[in-house]
C-alpha positions as CSV (number, residue, x, y, z in Angstrom):
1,X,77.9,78.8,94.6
2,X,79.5,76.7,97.6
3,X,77.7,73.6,98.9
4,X,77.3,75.1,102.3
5,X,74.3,77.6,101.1
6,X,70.8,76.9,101.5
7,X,70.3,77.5,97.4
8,X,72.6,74.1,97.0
9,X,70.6,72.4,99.9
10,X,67.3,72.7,99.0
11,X,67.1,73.9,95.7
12,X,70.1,72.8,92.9
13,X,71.2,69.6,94.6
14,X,67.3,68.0,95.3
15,X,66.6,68.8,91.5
16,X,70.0,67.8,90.3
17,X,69.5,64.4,91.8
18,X,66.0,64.2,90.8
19,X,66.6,64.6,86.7
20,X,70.1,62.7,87.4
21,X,68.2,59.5,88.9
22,X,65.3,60.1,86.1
23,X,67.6,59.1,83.7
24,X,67.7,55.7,82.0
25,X,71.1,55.5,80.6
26,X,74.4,56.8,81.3
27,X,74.7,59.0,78.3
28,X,71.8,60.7,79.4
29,X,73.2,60.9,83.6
30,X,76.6,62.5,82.1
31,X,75.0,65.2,80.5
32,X,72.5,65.8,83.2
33,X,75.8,66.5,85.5
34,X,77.7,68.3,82.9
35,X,75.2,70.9,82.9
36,X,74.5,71.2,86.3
37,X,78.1,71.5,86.3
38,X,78.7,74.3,84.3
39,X,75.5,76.2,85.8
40,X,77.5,75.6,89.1
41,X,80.3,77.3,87.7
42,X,79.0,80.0,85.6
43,X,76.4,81.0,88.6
44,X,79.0,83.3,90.2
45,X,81.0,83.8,87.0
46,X,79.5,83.0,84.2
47,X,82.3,85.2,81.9
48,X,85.2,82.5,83.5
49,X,83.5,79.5,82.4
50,X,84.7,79.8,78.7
51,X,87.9,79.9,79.9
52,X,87.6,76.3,81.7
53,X,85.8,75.4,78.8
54,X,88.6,76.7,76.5
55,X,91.6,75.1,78.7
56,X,90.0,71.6,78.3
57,X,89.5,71.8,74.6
58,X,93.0,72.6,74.0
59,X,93.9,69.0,76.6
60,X,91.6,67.0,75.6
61,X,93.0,67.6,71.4
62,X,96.8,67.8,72.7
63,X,95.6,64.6,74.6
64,X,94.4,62.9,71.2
65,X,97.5,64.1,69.0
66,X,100.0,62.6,72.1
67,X,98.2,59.1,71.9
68,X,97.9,58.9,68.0
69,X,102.2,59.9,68.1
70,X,103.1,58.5,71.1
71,X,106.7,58.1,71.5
72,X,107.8,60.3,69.0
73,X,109.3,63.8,68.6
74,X,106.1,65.5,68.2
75,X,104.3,63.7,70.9
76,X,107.0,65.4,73.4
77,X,106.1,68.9,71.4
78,X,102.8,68.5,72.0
79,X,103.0,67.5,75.6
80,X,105.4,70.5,76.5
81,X,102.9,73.0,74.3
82,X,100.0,71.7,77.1
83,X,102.1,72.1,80.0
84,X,103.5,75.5,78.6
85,X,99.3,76.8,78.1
86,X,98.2,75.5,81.1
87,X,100.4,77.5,83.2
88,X,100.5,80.4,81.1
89,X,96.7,81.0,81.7
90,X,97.0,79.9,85.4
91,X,99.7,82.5,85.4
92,X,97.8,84.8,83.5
93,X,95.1,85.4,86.0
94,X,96.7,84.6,89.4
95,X,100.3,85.9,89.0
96,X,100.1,88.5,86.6
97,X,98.9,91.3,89.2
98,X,101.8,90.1,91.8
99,X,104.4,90.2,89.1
100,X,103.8,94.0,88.0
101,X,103.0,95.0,91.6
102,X,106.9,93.9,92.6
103,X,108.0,95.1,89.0
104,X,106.3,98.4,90.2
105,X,108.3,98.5,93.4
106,X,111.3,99.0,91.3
107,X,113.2,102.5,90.1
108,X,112.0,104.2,87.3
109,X,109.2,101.3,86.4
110,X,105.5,101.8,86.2
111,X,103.4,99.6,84.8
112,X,99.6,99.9,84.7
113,X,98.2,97.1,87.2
114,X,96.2,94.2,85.5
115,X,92.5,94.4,86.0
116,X,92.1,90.9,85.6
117,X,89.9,88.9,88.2
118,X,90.9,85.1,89.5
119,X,88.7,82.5,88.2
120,X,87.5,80.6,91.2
121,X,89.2,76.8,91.1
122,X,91.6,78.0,88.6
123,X,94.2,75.8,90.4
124,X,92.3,73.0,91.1
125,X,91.4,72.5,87.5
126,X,94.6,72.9,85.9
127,X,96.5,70.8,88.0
128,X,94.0,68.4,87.2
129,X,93.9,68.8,83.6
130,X,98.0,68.9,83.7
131,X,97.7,65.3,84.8
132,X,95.6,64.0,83.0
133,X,97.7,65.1,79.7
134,X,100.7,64.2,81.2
135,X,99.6,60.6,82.2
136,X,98.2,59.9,78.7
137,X,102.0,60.6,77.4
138,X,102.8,58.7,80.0
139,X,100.9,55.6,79.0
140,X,99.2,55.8,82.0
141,X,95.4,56.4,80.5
142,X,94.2,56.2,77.7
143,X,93.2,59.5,76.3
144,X,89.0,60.2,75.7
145,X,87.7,60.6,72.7
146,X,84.4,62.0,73.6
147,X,85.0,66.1,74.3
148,X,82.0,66.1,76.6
149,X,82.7,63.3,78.6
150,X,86.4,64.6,79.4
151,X,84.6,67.5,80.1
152,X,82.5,66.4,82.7
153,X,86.1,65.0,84.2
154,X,87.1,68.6,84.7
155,X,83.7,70.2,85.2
156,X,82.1,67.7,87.6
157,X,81.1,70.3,90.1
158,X,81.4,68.0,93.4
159,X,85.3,68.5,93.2
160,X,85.8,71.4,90.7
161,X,86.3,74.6,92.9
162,X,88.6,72.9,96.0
163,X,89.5,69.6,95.3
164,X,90.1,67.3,95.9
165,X,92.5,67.0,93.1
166,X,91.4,64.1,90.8
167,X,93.3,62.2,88.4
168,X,91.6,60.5,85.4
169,X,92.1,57.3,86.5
170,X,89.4,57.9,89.1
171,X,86.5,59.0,86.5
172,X,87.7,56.9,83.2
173,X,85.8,53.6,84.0
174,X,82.9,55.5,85.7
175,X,82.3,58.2,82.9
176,X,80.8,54.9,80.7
177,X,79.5,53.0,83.2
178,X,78.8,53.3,86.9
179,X,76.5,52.6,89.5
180,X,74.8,54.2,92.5
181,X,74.0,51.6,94.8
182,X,72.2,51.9,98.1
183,X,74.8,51.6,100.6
184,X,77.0,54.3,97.8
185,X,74.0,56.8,98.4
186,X,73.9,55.9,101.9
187,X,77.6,56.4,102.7
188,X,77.6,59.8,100.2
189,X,75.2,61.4,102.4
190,X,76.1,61.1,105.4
191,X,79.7,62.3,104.4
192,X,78.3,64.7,102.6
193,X,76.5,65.8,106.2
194,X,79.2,65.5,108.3
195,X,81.3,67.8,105.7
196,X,78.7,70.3,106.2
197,X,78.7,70.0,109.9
198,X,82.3,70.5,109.6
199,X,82.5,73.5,107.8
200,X,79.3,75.3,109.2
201,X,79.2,74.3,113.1
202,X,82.6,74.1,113.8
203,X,84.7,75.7,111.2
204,X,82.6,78.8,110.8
205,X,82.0,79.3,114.3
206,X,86.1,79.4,114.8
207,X,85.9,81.4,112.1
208,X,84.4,84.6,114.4
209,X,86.9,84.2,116.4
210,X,89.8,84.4,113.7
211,X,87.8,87.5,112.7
212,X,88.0,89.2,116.1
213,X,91.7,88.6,116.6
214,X,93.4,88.3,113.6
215,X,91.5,90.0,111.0
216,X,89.6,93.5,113.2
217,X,91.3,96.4,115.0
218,X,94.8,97.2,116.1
219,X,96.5,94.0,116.6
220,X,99.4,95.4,118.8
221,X,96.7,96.1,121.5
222,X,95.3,92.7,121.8
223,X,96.3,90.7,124.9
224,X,99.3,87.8,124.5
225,X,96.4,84.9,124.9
226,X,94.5,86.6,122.9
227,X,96.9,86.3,119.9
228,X,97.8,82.5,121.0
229,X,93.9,81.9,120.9
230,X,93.4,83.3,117.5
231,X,96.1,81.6,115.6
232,X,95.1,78.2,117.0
233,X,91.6,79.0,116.1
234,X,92.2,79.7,112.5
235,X,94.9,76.2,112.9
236,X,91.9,74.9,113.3
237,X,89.0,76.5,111.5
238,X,91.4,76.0,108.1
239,X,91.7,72.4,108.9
240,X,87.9,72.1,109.2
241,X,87.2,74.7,106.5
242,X,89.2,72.5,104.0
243,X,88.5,69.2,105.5
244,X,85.0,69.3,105.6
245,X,84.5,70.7,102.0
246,X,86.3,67.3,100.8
247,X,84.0,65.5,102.5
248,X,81.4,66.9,100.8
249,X,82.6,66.6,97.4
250,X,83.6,63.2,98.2
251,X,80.2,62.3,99.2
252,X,79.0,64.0,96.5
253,X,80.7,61.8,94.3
254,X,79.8,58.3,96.1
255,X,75.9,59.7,95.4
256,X,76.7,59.5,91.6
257,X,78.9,56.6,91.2
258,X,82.2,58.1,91.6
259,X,84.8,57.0,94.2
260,X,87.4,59.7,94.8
261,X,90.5,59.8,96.8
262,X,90.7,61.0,100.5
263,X,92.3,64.2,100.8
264,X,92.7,64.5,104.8
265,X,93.6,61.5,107.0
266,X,93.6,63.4,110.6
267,X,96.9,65.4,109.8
268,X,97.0,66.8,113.8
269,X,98.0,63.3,115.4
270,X,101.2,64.2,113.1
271,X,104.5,63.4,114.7
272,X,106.8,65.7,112.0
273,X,106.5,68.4,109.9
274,X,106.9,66.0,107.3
275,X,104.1,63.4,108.3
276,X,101.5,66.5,108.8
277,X,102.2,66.9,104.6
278,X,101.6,63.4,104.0
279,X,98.1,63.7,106.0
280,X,97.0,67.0,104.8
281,X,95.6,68.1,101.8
282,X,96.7,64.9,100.0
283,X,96.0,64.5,96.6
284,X,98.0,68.1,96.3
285,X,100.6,66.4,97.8
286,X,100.8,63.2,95.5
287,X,100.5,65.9,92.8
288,X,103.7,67.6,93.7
289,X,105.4,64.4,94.1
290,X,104.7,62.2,91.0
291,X,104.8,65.5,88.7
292,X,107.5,67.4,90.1
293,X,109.9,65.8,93.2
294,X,110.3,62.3,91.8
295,X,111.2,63.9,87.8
296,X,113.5,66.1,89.5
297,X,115.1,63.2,91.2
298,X,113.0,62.5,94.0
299,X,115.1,60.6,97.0
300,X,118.0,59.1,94.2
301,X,119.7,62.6,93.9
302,X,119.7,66.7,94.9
303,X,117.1,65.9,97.8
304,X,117.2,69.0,99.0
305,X,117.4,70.9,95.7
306,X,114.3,69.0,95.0
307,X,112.1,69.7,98.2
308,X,113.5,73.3,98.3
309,X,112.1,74.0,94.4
310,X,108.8,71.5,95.4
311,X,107.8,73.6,98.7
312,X,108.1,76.9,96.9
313,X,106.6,75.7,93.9
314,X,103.7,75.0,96.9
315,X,103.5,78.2,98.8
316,X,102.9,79.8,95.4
317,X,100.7,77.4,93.8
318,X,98.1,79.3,97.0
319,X,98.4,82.0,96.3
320,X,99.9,85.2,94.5
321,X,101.5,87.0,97.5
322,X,105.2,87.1,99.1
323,X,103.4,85.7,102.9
324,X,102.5,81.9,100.3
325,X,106.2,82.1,99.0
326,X,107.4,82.2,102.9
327,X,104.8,79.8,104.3
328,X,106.3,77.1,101.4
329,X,109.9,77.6,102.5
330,X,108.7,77.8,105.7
331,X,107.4,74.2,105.6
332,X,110.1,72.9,103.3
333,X,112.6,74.3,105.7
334,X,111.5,72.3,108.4
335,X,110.6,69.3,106.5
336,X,114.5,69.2,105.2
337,X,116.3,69.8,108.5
338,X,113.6,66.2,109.4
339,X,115.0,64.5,106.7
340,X,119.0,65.4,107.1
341,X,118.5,64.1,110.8
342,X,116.2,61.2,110.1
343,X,118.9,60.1,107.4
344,X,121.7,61.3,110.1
345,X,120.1,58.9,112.8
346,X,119.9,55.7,111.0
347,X,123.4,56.6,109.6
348,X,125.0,56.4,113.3
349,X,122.5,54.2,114.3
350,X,121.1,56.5,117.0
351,X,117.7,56.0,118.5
352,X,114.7,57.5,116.5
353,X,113.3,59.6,119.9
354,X,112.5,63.6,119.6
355,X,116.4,64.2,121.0
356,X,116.8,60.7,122.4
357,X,113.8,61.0,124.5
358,X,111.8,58.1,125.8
359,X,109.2,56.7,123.7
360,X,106.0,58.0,126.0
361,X,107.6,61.7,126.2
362,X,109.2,61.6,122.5
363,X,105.0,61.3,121.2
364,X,104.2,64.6,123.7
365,X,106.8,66.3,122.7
366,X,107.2,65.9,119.1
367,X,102.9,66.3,118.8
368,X,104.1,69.5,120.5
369,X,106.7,70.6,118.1
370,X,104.4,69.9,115.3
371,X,101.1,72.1,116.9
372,X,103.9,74.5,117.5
373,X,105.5,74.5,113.8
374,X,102.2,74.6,112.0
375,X,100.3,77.1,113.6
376,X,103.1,79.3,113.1
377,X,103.4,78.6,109.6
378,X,99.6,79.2,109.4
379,X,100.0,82.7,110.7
380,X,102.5,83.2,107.6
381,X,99.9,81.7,105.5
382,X,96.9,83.9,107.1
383,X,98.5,87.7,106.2
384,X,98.9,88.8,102.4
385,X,99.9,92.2,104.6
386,X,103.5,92.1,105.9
387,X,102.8,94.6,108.2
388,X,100.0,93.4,110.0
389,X,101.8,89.7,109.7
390,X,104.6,91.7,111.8
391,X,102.3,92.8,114.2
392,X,100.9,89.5,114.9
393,X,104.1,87.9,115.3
394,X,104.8,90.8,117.9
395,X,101.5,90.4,119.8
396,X,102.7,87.1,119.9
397,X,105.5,87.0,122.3
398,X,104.6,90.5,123.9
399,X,106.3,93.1,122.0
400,X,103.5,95.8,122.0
401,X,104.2,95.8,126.1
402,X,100.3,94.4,126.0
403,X,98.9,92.7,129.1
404,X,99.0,88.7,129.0
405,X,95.2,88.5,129.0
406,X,92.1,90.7,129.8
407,X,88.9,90.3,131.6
408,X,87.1,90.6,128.3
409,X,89.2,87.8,126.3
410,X,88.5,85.8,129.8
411,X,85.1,86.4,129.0
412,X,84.8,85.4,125.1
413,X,87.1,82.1,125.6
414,X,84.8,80.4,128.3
415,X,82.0,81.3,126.3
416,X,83.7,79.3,123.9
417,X,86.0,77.1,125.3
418,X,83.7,74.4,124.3
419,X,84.0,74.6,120.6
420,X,88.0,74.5,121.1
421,X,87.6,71.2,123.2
422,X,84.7,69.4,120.4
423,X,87.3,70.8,117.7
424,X,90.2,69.2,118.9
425,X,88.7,66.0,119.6
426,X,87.6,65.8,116.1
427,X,90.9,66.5,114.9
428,X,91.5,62.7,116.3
429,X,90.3,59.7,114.3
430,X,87.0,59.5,117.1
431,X,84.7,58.8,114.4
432,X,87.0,55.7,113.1
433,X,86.8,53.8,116.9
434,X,83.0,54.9,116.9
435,X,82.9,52.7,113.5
436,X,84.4,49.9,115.2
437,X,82.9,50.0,117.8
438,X,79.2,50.4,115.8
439,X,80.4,47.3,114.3
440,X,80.7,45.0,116.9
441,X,77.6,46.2,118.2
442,X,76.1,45.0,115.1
443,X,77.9,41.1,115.2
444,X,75.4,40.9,118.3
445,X,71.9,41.0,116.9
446,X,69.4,42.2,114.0
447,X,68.1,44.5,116.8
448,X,71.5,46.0,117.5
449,X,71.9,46.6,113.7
450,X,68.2,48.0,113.4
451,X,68.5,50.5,117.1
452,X,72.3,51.7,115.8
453,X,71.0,52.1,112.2
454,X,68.3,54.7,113.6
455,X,70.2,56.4,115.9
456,X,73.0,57.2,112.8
457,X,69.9,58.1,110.7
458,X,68.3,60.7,113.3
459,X,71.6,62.0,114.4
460,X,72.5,62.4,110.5
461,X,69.0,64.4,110.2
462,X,69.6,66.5,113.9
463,X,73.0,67.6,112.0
464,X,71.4,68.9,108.5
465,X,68.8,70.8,110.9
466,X,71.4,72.1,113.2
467,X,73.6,72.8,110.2
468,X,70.4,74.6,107.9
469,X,69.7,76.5,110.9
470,X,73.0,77.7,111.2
471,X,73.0,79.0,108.0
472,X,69.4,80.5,108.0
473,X,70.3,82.6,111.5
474,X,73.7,84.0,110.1
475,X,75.4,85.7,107.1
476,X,78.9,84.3,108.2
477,X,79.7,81.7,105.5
478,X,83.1,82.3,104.3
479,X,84.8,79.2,102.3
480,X,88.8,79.6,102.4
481,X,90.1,77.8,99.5
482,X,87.7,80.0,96.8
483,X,90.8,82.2,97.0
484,X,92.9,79.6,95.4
């Protein structure tokens, strides 16, 4: 099930809040959303579920044996048994496949593939559930002694399949005792809406165009534009793909009490490689850097041993295929070359500029370095198949001896040149200076604060109808991250 289906609209969510709001006390509201929960899970694979179910039991009594023997031998035993499980299943069902298919490619070896399928979330959860153990060693939390309640931590359904990637600290006050207030369920749907919009105007509709150049046909006859077109659209339909499902799970989560962390903070006004990480897909981010850079050594020593081992450990947490492996080095590449010649700058005392540039000229150029460097990498990311990823580069920069553009790609992109324009505007923080600006409007009189609170409610409601008919007139509905 994804929130972006007319089943979640109008049916699941409506009764979900209904019994979740009938409810008196918070015992009863937790295990109202723990089975909703697990009926969100189990509706597409209901088989899968006992292994979620399974992984938590084995945390949440590894949790309860590291906090009754913390700081002893068998505290650290336990703690490195969890870590060891975790990834072993995550392993299990997402790398096992990739591991015999390059075994296979080998002389002399044949091993019979793994039928195994991929639990959808499988990553999200265990990196959550890998937190939350290790912080209790840490000291950090204390662990729960309630099964069901830690349970609902992992299985909470607003954030389970795609993040974002919650830490216990988020849900351990607001598992006892919480409280959905008016301007909470206010706030949660409207981001909850304009998540949707995200994902089903804009992100789905760039999403037929990936499919028409980068995913249909013979890619060494389409046009040079062509292929420039279609790896900024998919830049862009991920971004909104991704972006606008955190949304809805974090307005989700405002509905019932629960205030989660923001997982995209406009990553495209980036300046670096470097900065675009720190913006995107955040809480995966923090992950890698509390659990893995800054043990390693973080900034004090091997920098680049560190980044190198974090970025691949990256590609491959999404997915099992050699293109994930590149895209991480890709990135870490790039974000390591940044920091030897931020680090070489201040050493010599040399200005800061893209290449000594002026100020003004250093923000075009380096926004252009960073369009540039991402999108590429998101062509590595976009093809599990090395040889169509080949061909793409090659359409690229011209190497199938294809025209520059056609009359029928000159059709298609004015017919939706549009879209590109609303898309990249959104990619910039518009909606913050509308905020500001809806807020001085409101300093001026009740009336302003009455006129500006109907207009956000009726354009909130002309978005769920333009967003429900969307998905009533068309079939199209992928969701990207399900595949990690």
């Amino acid at each position: 099930m994804v929130f972006s289906s007319l089943f979640f609209l109008y049916i699941f969510l409506p009764l979900n809040l209904i019994l979740y709001f009938t409810m008196k006390d918070m015992k009863a509201k937790n295990a109202v959303l723990l089975a909703f929960s697990l009926f969100f899970y189990a509706w597409g694979e209901p088989i899968f579920v006992f292994i979620m179910l399974g992984t938590a039991l084995l945390d949440y009594l590894h949790s309860r044996f590291i906090e009754a023997h913390r700081g002893t031998r068998a505290a650290r035993i336990s703690l490195t048994l969890a870590i060891i499980t975790d990834l072993a299943i995550l392993a299990s069902f997402k790398y096992l496949g990739f591991i015999v298919s390059n075994l296979n490619a080998l002389p002399f070896i044949n091993l019979p593939m793994p039928g195994v399928g991929l639990p959808i979330g499988i990553s999200f959860y265990t990196f959550q559930t890998l937190t939350y153990v290790v912080d209790v060693y840490r000291g950090k939390v204390k662990a729960q002694q309630n099964y069901f309640k830690y349970l609902l931590y992992i299985t909470s359904y607003f954030q389970l399949v795609a993040g974002p990637i919650v830490r216990y600290e988020y849900f351990e006050k607001a598992l006892d005792k919480r409280e959905s207030t008016l301007e909470g369920i206010t706030y949660g749907i409207q981001r909850f809406i304009m998540g949707l919009a995200k994902k089903v105007i804009i992100a789905n509709s760039l999403g037929e165009i990936v499919t028409r150049y980068m995913e249909q046909g013979d890619i060494t006859q389409l046009p040079v534009l062509a292929a420039w077109v279609g790896m900024f659209a998919f830049t862009l339909q991920l971004y909104f793909d991704f972006s606008g499902y955190s949304d809805m799970a974090i307005g989700l989560g405002s509905i019932f009490g629960f205030k989660f962390p923001e997982n995209f903070n406009y990553p495209y006004i980036s300046k670096s490689v470097s900065e675009f990480w720190r913006r995107w897909h955040m809480t995966l981010g923090s992950f890698f850097r509390d659990y893995v850079y800054i043990p390693l050594g973080g900034n004090r020593k091997r920098v680049y041993f560190n980044l190198a081992v974090v970025w691949f450990l990256t590609g491959l947490w999404h997915g099992a295929s050699w293109n994930f492996v590149f895209w991480g080095v890709y990135n870490g590449i790039f974000i390591a070359i940044e920091r030897y010649l931020k680090n070489k700058r201040e050493a010599e005392g040399a200005p800061v500029g893209f290449l000594g540039a002026h100020p003004r000229l250093h923000t075009v150029l380096s926004h252009a370095y960073l369009v540039l460097c991402v999108s590429f990498g998101f062509v590595l990311f976009k093809f599990t198949d090395m040889t169509r990823l080949g061909q793409y580069l090659g359409a690229l920069f011209g190497f199938f001896t294809r025209p520059f553009t056609s009359r029928d790609f000159a059709v298609e992109f004015s017919n939706n040149f549009l879209l590109f324009i609303v898309a990249i505007l959104l990619c910039m923080p518009i909606y913050k200076v509308m905020e500001k600006l809806t807020a001085l409007l409101e300093k001026d009189s009740a009336v302003s604060v009455a006129v500006i609170g109907a207009v956000r409610i009726a354009f909130t409601v002309f978005v769920l109808v333009a967003s429900t008919m969307l998905l009533v007139g068309n079939s199209f509905n992928p969701f990207l991250y399900f595949a990690f």
